[in-house]
N, C-alpha and C positions, 0 to 999 in steps of 0.2 A: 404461407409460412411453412416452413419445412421441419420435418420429424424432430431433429435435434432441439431447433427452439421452441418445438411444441412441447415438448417431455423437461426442457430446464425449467418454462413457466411452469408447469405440470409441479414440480420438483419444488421449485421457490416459492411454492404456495403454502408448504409446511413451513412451520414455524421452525422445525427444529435442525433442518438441512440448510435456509435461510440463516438462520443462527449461525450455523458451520461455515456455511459458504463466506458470511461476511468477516467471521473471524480468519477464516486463511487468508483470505483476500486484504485485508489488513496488516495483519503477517509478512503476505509476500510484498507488500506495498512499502513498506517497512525497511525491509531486506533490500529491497531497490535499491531507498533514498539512500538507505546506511554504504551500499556499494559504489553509490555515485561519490558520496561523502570522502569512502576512502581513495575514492580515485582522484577526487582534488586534495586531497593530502597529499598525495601523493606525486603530485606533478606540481607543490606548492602555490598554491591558489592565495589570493592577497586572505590574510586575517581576516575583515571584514566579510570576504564572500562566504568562507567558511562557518565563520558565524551566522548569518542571514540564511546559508544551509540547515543549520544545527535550532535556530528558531524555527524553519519551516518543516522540520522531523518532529520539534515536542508540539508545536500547534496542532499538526498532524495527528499525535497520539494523545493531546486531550480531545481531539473532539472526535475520537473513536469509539 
């Protein structure tokens, strides 16, 4: 195992960096989908895909 992943477990072992880490990381998870979203907007995507998009960002964000 090498330094770097020795020192993140090290690190994800706190409760309170853990906490952090899972919230950016949701965040930027987030920010993704919502980029991909605009980009079949963008280039007109059928209704239904867009939607099926837009369900799979709020299921996303209730089970966060």
């Amino acid at each position: 195992m090498n330094t770097a992943k020795k020192y993140f477990e090290k690190q994800f072992s706190d409760k309170e960096f853990r906490k952090s880490y899972m919230e950016e990381k949701t965040k930027l998870d987030i920010e993704y989908q919502l980029e991909e979203l605009k980009k079949d907007i963008q280039s007109s995507k059928p209704i239904r895909e867009l939607i099926r998009r837009i369900d799979s960002i709020e299921e996303y964000v209730m089970s966060a």
